[in-house]
Every structure is written in structure tokens, then in C-alpha cells.
MARTITOR-228240 format. One record per residue (C-alpha): residue number from 1; x, y, z negated. Coordinates in nm, 4 decimals. Example, Ala and Ser with C-alpha at 12.3 -4.5 7.8 and 13.67 -1.06 7.14 Angstrom:
REM residues 2
[atom 1; [1.2300; -0.4500; -0.7800]]
[atom 2; [1.3670; -0.1060; -0.7140]]
This chain:
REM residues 365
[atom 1; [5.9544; 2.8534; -0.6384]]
[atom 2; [5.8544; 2.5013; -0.7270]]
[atom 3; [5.6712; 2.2683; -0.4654]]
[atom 4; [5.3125; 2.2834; -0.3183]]
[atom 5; [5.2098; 1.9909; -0.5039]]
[atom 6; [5.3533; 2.1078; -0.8122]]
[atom 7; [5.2952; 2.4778; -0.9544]]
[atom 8; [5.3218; 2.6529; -1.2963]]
[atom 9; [5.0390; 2.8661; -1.3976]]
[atom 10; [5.0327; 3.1600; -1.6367]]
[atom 11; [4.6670; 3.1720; -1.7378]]
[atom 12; [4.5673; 3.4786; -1.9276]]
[atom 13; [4.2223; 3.4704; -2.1067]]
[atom 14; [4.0137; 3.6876; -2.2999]]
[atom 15; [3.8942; 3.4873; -2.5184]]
[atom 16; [3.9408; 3.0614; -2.6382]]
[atom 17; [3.6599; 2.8460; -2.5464]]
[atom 18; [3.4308; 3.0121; -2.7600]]
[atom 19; [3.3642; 3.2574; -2.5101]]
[atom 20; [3.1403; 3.1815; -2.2041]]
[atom 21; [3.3283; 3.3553; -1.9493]]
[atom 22; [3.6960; 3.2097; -2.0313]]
[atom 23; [3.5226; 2.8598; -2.0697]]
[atom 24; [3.3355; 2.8942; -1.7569]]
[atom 25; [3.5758; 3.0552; -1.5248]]
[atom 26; [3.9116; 2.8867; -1.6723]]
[atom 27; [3.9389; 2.6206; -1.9138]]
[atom 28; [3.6575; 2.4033; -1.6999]]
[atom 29; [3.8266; 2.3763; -1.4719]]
[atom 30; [4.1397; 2.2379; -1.6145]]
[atom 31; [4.1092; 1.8606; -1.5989]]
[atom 32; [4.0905; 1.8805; -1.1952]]
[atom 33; [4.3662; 2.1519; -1.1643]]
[atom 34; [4.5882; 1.9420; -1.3930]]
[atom 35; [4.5507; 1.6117; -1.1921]]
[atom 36; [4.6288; 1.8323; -0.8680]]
[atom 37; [4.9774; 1.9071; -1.0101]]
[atom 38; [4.9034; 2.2374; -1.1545]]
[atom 39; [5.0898; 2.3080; -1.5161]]
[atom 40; [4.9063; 2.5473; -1.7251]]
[atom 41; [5.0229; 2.7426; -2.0165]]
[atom 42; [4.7703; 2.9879; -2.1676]]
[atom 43; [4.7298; 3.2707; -2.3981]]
[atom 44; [4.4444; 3.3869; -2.5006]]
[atom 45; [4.3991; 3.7531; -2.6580]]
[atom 46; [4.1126; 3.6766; -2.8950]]
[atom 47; [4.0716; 3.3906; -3.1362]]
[atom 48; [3.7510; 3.1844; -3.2005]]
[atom 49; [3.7516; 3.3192; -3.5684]]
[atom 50; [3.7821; 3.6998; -3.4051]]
[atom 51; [3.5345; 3.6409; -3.1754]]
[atom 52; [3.2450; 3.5031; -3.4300]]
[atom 53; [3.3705; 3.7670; -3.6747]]
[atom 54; [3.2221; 4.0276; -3.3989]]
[atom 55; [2.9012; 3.8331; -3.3466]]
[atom 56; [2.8830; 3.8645; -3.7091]]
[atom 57; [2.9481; 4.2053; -3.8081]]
[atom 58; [2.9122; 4.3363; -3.4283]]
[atom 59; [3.2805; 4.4263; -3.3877]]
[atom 60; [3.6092; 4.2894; -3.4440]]
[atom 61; [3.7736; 4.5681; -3.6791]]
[atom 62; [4.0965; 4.7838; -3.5856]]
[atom 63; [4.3051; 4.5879; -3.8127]]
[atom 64; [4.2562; 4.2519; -3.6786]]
[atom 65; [4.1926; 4.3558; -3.3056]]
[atom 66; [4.5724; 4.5356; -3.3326]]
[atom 67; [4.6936; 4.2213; -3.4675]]
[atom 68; [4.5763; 4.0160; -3.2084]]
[atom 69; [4.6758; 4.2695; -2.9148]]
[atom 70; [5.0548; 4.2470; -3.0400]]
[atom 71; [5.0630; 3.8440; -3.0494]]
[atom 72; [4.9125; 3.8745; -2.7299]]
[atom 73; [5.2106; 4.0640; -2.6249]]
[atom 74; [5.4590; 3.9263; -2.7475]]
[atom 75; [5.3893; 3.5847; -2.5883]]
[atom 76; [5.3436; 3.7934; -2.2262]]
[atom 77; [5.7151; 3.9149; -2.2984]]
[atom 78; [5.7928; 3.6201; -2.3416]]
[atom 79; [5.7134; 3.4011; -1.9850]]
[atom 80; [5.8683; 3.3739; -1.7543]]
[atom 81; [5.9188; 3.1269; -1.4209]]
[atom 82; [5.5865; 3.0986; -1.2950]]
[atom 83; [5.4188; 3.0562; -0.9496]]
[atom 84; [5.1260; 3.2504; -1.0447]]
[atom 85; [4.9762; 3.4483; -1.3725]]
[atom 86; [4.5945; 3.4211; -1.3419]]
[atom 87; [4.4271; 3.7185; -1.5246]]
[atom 88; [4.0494; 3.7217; -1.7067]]
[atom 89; [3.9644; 4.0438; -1.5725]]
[atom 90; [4.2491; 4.2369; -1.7250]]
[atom 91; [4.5784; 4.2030; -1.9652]]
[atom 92; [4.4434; 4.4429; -2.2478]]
[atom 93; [4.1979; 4.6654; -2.2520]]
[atom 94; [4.2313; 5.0195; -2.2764]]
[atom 95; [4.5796; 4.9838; -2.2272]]
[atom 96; [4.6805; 5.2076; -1.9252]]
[atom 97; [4.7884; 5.0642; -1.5831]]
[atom 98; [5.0852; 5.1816; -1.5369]]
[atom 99; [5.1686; 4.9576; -1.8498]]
[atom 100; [5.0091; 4.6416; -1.7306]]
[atom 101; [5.1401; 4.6880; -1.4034]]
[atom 102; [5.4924; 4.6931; -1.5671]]
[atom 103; [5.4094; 4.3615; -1.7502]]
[atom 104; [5.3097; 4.2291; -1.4190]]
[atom 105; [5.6430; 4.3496; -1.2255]]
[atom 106; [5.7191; 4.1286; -0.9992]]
[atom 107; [5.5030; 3.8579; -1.0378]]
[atom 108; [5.2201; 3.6977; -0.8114]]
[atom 109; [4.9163; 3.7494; -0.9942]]
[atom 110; [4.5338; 3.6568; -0.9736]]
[atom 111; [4.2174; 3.8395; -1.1153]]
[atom 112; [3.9136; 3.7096; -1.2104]]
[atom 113; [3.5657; 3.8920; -1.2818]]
[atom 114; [3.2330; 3.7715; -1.3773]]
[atom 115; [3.1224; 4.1055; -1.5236]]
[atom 116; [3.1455; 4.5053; -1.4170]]
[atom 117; [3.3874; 4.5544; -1.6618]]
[atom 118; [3.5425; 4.8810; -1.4539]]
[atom 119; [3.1670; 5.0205; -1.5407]]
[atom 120; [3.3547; 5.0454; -1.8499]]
[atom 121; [3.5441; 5.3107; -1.7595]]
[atom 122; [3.4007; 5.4221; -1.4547]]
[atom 123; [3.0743; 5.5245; -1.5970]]
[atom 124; [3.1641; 5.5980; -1.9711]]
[atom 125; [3.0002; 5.9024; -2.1421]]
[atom 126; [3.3725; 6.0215; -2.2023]]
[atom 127; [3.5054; 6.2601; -1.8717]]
[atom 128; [3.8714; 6.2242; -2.0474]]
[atom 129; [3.7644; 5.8177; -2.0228]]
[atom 130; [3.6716; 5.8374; -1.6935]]
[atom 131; [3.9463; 6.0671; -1.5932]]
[atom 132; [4.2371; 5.8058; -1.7454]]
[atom 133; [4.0877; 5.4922; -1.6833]]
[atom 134; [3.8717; 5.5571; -1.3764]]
[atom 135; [4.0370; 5.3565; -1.1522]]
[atom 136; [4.2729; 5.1375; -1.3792]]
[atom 137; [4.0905; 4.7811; -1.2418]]
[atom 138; [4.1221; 4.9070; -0.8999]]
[atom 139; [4.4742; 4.9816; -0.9127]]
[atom 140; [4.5281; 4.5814; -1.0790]]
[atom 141; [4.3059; 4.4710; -0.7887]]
[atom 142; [4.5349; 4.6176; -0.4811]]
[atom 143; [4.8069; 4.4285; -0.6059]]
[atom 144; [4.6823; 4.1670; -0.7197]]
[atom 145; [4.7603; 3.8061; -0.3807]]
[atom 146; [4.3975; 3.7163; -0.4683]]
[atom 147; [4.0548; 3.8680; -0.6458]]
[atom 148; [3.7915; 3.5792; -0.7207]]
[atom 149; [3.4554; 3.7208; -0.7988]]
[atom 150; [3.1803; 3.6059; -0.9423]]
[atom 151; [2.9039; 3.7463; -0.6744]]
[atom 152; [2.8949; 4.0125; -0.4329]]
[atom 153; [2.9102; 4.3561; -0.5908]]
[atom 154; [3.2462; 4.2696; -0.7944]]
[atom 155; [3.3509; 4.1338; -0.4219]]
[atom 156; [3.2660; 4.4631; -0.3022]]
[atom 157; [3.4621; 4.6679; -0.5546]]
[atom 158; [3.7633; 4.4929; -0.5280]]
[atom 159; [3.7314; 4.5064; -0.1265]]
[atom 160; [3.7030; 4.9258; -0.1587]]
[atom 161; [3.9941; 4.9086; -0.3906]]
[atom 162; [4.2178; 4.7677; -0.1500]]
[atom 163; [4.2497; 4.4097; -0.2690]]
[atom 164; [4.4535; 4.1725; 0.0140]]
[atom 165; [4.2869; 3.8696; -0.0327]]
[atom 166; [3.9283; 3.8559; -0.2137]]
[atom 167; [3.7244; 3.5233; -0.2448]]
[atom 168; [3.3713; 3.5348; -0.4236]]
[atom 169; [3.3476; 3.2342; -0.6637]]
[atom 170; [2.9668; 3.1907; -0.8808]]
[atom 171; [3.0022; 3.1105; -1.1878]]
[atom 172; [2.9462; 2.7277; -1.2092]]
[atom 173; [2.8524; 2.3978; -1.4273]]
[atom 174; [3.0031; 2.0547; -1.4641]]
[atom 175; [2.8194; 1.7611; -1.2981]]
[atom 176; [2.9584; 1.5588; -1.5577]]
[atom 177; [2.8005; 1.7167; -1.8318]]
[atom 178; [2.4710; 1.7945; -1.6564]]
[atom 179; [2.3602; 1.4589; -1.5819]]
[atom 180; [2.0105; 1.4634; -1.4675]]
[atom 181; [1.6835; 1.2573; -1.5122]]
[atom 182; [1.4275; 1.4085; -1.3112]]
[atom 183; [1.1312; 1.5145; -1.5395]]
[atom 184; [0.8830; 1.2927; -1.2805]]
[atom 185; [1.0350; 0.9951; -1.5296]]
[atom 186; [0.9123; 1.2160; -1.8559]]
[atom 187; [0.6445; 0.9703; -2.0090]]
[atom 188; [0.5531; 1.2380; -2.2207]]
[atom 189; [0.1745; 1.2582; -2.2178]]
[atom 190; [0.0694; 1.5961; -2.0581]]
[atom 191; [-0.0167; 1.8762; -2.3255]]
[atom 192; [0.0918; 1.6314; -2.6437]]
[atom 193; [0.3796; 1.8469; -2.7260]]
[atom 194; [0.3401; 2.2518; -2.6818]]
[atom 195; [0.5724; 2.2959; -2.3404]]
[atom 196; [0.8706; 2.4892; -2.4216]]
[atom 197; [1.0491; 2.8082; -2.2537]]
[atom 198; [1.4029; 2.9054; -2.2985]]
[atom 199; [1.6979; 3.1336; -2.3122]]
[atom 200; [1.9948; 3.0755; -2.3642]]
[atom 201; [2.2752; 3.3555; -2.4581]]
[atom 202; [2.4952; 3.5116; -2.7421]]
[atom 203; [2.3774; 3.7798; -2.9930]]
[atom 204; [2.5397; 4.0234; -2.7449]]
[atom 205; [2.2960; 3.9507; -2.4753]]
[atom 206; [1.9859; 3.8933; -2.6813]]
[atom 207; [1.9145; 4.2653; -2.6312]]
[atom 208; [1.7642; 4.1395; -2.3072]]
[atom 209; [1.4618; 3.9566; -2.4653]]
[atom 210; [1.3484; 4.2844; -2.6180]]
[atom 211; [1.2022; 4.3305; -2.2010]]
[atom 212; [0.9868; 4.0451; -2.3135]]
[atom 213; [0.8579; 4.1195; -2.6018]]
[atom 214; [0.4682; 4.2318; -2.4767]]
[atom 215; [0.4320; 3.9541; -2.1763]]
[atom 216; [0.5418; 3.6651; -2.4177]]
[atom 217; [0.3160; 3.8180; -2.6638]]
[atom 218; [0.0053; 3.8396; -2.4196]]
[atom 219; [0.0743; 3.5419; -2.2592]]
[atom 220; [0.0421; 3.3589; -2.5832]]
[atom 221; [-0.3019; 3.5099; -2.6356]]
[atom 222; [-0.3850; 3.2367; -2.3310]]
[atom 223; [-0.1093; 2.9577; -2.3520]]
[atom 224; [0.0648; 2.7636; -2.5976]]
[atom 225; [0.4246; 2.7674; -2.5443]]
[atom 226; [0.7329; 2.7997; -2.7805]]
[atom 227; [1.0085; 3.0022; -2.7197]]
[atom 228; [1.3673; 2.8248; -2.7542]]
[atom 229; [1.6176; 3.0612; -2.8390]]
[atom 230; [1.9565; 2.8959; -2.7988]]
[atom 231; [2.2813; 3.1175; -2.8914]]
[atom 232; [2.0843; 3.3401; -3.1552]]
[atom 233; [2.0220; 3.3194; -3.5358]]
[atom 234; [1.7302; 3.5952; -3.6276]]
[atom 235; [1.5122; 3.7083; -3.3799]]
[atom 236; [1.0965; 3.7267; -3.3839]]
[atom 237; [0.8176; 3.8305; -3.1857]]
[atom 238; [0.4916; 3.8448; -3.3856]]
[atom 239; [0.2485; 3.6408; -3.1925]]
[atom 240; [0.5022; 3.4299; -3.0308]]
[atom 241; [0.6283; 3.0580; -3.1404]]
[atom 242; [1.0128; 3.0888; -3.1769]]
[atom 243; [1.2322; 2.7516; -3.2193]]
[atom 244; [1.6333; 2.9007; -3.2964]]
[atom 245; [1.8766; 2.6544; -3.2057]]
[atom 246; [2.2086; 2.7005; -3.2824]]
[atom 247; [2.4808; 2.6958; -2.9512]]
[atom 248; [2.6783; 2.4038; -2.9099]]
[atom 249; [2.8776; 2.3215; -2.5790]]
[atom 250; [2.7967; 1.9191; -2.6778]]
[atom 251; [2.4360; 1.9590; -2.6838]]
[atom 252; [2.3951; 2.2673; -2.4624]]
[atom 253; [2.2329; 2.0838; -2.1903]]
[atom 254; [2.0218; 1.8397; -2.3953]]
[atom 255; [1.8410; 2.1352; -2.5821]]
[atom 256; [1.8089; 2.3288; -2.2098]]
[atom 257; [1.6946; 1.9859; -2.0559]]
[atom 258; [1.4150; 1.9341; -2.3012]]
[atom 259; [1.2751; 2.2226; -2.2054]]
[atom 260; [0.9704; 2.3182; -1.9247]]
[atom 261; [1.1339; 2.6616; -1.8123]]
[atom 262; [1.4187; 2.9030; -1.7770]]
[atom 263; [1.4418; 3.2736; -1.7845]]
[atom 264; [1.6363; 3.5205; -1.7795]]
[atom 265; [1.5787; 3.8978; -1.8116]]
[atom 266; [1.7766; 4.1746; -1.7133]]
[atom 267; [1.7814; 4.5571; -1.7324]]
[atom 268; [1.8195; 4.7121; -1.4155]]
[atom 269; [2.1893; 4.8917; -1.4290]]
[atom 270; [2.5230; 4.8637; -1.2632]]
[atom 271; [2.6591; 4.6809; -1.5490]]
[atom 272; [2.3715; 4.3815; -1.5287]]
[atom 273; [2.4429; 4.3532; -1.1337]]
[atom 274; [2.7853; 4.2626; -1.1907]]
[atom 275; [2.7003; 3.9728; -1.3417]]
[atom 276; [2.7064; 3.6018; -1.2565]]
[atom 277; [2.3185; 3.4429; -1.3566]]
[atom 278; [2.5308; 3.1662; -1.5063]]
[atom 279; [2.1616; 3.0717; -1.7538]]
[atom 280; [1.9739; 2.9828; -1.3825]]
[atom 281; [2.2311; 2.7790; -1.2835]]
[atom 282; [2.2175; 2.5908; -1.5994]]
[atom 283; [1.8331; 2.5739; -1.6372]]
[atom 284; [1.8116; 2.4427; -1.2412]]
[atom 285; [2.1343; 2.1943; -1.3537]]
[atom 286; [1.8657; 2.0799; -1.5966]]
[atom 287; [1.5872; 2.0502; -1.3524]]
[atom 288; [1.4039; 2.3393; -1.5179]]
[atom 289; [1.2040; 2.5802; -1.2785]]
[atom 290; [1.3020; 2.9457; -1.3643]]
[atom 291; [1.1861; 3.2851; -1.3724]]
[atom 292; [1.4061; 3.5968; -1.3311]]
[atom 293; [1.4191; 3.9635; -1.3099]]
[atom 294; [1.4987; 4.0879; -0.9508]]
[atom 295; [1.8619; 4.2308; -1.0344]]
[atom 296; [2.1705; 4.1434; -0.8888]]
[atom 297; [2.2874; 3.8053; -0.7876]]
[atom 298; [1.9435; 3.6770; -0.9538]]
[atom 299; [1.7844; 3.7356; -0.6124]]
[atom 300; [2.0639; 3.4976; -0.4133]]
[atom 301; [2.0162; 3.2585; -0.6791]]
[atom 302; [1.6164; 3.2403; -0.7231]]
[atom 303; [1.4380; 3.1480; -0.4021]]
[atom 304; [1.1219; 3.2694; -0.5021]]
[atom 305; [0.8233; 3.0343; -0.4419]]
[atom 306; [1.1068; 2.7600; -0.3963]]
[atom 307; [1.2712; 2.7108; -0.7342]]
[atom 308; [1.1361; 2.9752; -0.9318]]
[atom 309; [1.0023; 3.3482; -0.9376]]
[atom 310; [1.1993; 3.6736; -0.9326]]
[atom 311; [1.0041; 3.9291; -1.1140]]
[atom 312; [0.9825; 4.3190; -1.1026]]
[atom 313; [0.7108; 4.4258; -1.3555]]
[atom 314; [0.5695; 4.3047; -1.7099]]
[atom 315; [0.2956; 4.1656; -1.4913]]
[atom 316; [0.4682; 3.9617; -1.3024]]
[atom 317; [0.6318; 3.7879; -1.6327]]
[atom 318; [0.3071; 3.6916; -1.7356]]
[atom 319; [0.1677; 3.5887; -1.4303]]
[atom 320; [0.4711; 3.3599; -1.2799]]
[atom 321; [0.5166; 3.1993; -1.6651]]
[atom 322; [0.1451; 3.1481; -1.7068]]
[atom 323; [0.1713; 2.9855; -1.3536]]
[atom 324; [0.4227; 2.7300; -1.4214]]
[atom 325; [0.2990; 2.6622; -1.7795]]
[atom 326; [-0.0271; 2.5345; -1.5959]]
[atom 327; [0.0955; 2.3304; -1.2604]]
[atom 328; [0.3457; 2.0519; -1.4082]]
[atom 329; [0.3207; 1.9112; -1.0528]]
[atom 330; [0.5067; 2.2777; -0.9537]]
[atom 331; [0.7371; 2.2817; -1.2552]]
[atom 332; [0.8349; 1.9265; -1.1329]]
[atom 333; [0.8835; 2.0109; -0.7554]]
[atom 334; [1.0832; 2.3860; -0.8076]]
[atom 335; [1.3069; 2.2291; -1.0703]]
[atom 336; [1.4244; 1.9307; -0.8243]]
[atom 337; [1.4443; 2.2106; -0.5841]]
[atom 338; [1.7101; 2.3901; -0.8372]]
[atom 339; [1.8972; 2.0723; -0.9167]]
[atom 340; [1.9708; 2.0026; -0.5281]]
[atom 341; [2.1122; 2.3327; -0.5133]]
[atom 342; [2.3835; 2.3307; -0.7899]]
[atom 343; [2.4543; 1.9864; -0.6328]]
[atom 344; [2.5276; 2.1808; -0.3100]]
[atom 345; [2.6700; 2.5346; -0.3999]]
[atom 346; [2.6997; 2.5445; -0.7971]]
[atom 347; [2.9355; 2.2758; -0.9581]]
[atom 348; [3.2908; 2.2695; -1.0685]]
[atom 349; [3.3421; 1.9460; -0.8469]]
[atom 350; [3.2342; 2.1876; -0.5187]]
[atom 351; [3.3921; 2.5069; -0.6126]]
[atom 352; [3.7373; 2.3674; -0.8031]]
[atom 353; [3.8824; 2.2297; -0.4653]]
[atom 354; [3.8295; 2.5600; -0.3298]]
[atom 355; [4.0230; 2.7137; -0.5535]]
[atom 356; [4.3395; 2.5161; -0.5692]]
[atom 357; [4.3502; 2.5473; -0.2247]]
[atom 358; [4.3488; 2.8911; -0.2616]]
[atom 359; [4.6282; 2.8818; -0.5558]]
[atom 360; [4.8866; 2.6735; -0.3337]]
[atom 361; [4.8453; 2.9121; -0.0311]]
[atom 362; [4.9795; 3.1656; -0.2453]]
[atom 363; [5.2222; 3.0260; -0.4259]]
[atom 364; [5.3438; 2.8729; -0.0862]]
[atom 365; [5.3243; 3.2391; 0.0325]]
């Protein structure tokens, strides 16, 4: 076992940086687990090049998956010596756990979920499915020294599946990258420039703006607004401005930033209150007010009336958007409101110390 101050780290992705949740909950937080004497050696199990071949054509082929799932495992086989592996959710899906448990034989290993991915298995349409793979996550998360989650219901899963140590984690931004002007300094002349409202997500999660379809369209019987679509190439709603911008990690928070508000809708299903409202925390990083569905961690995050609105009906889309669109004075006050709070509870520079510390008490154990 090496030193406190020094420790070798398996890290075990699912995807490269492409993908938000292995840039998000790993590889950002690199530069300040490096300078705190952590080595890190990582495989990841798909490729940039897989990964936009599935946004593409909507999945990633048997072929090339296969391929990828025995590089993958060959590199496992081959480390060895380290203080920890730390595990994106799983090793490989749909493998069984009695095989991942024997690639994890005897070492000290950490999980990390930002999504319901036992839902997966739990609740697929398949009882042979359900029968095999049931409880695979929940037998990785009893022996697993340490569970970070991204919010409370993954928290509570791994808790009921016996998990020793479990420590809930949101899924956070940079300060670095989000450097903020409050929009009080905007010498844009009020109502020169149509005021903007966006989402931002991946073709995967653009299913989610269908729930938005008739409010955006009614409210733009009464307000002129254009809807900025980051992360998607083809999508339209007739009656409704629509600016696509194309994803970029460099100018992510630029294109957010020059924006009036954030959304975000959700369905109303186990699998959407597993997950992490990682968009709010980068539209209030951006000093953008936001409005939400009430699901899931979206009601921790959104202090109604505060820094936003959390919404239950079509209604209530129209009516807290048509709100904000008309009271800058608001817009200005709930996104300051939003920005104080990553400050205080959602940044890599709060949340990364309280994880290392949480590394070297296990490797010390």
C-alpha cells in the first residue's frame, strides 16, 4: 500500500470526455486530484468515435460494441497494484456479477452513479432480465469501501443494498470555466434583441422537449423569445423560434450565459429521479433564472420563487416562462440567487476536497 499522500488510482469510465457523465463525475476533477498526489490511469470502455456513431445512427452496432468490450478487458486483466479502482457505475454492462465481481477480487473499489441505471434491469419488460440482472448493481454496491451518488434516491438504493460507506456527491461545474458577469452589467438595451431560452442536452435527452412542445408554442402566441437548443442538430416546433447550436465544452458556458433562461423538463419516472439536474446547475453557474419540472433532485435544486420555478402542469410552463420573460428586474435577482448557490454547494473547488478526503481514508483503511 503506498502512502496517504501518494495513491494509485484505477479509474474505470464509460465513456472519454465526450460523454457528460464521465467528464463531469471523473476527468474534472483530475487537475486537483493530481496535485493532491493521486496517480490516475484510466480506461475507458467507449471511444469518442463510438459514442457519436450512436448519436448518429442511435446505437453503436454489435460489431463495434464487442470490439470495444474486449479492449476494455483486456486492459482490466491487465492492472494491477492499485490503492483503489473507481468504477462509472459498472465494469460492463450486461455482463453478470458474479463475473465483475471476479474482475474485482480482491481489490478496494469505488462506484459512482449519476443515473438509475439498475432501473435497467430492475424494471425491464424482460422477467428473464429482471430475474438475472435484478439485483446485479446491488450486489457491486455491498462490496464496494465507498458509493458516491449523485442525489438522494441513488443514495437510497445503495443504502438498502447494503453498501458500507455511501456519500451523496451532485453533479457539479468548474468555477474556472464559469466565470461570471452579473447580467445587472448587460448594456444591452431592454427588448433590442428577442430574449432567449435554453436547453442544453444530447440527442438522447432531447426526447424531453417533446413535454414542451404546446406551452412554447402558446406562449409564443404572446412573447417573443427564441429557443436555444444546444447539444441537438434537427429539431422544430412550428410556431416557435429555434436557434441550434452545436455542443462544445469551450464555448458551453458562453452560449448558456448569453441566454435569459434555463429549463429543463422531465418525465415523471423512476429513471428521470435518478438523475443529477446537472443543466440547472449550469444555467444558475451562468446567472440564468430557471424553470423546472417538479421531479427528483429538481425540487432540492430549484427554490421556487427564489431562483426559479418548479413546475407540475403545461400551465405552469407557460405561466412561470411568460413571467420571467416580462420582469428582467426578477430574471436579474433569481439568477444572482442561483450563482451564490453553486458558489456554496455546486463547484468542483467545494466538492473535490471532499472527495480526496474520502479516497485517502480508504486507501489508509
Amino acid at each position: 500500500m503506498n502512502s496517504v499522500a501518494h495513491m494509485r488510482v484505477l479509474v474505470l469510465t464509460r465513456y472519454s470526455d465526450l460523454g457528460a457523465s464521465s467528464r463531469l463525475r471523473f476527468f474534472q476533477y483530475y487537475p486537483l486530484l493530481s496535485k493532491s498526489g493521486v496517480e490516475l490511469v484510466t480506461h475507458c470502455l467507449i471511444s469518442n468515435k463510438l459514442l457519436k456513431k450512436r448519436y448518429r445512427v442511435g446505437s453503436y452496432g454489435f460489431c463495434p460494441i464487442f470490439r470495444a468490450y474486449f479492449k476494455y478487458l483486456i486492459n482490466l486483466l491487465k492492472c494491477r497494484s492499485f490503492d483503489i479502482v473507481w468504477v462509472e457505475k459498472e465494469l460492463l454492462p450486461w455482463s453478470p456479477l458474479w463475473f465483475e465481481k471476479l474482475l474485482l477480487l480482491d481489490s478496494t473499489y469505488v462506484l459512482d452513479y449519476d443515473d438509475a441505471v439498475f432501473h435497467n434491469y430492475d424494471l425491464h419488460p424482460s422477467k428473464l432480465v429482471r430475474l438475472i440482472y435484478g439485483k446485479k448493481l446491488d450486489g457491486l454496491m455491498a462490496g464496494a469501501s465507498l458509493v458516491v451518488c449523485g442525489n438522494e434516491y441513488l443514495a437510497k438504493r445503495a443504502k438498502a443494498a447494503g453498501a458500507s460507506r455511501v456519500q451523496i456527491m451532485p453533479t457539479v461545474i468548474d468555477l474556472g470555466r464559469y466565470k461570471f458577469e452579473s447580467k445587472e452589467l448587460n448594456l444591452l438595451v431592454e427588448g433590442k434583441l428577442p430574449m432567449r431560452i435554453v436547453w442544453v442536452g444530447t440527442p438522447s435527452t432531447e426526447k424531453y422537449l417533446k413535454l414542451l412542445i404546446e406551452p412554447l408554442q402558446n406562449l409564443a402566441k404572446t412573447h417573443n423569445f427564441v429557443l436555444r437548443l444546444i447539444g441537438v442538430s434537427n429539431f422544430e416546433i412550428p410556431g416557435v423560434s429555434i436557434e441550434l447550436v452545436e455542443w462544445s465544452e469551450e464555448s458551453e458556458f458562453k452560449d448558456i450565459a448569453a441566454c435569459d433562461i434555463g429549463i429543463m423538463p422531465l418525465l415523471n419516472t423512476p429513471w428521470e429521479c435518478g438523475k443529477c439536474g446537472y443543466k440547472l446547475i449550469q444555467y444558475m453557474a451562468s446567472g440564468l433564472p430557471i424553470v423546472a419540472s417538479n421531479v427528483g433532485v429538481n425540487s432540492q435544486i430549484v427554490k421556487s420563487g427564489i431562483n426559479g420555478y418548479l413546475v407540475d402542469t403545461p400551465s405552469g410552463w407557460i405561466e412561470s416562462l411568460g413571467e420571467l420573460l416580462d420582469n428582467r428586474g426578477m430574471r436579474i435577482e433569481m439568477g444572482l440567487a442561483g450563482r451564490q448557490s453553486v458558489e456554496q454547494e455546486y463547484s468542483v473547488q467545494k466538492q473535490g476536497h471532499k472527495f480526496i478526503r474520502l479516497l485517502r481514508a480508504i486507501a489508509n483503511k
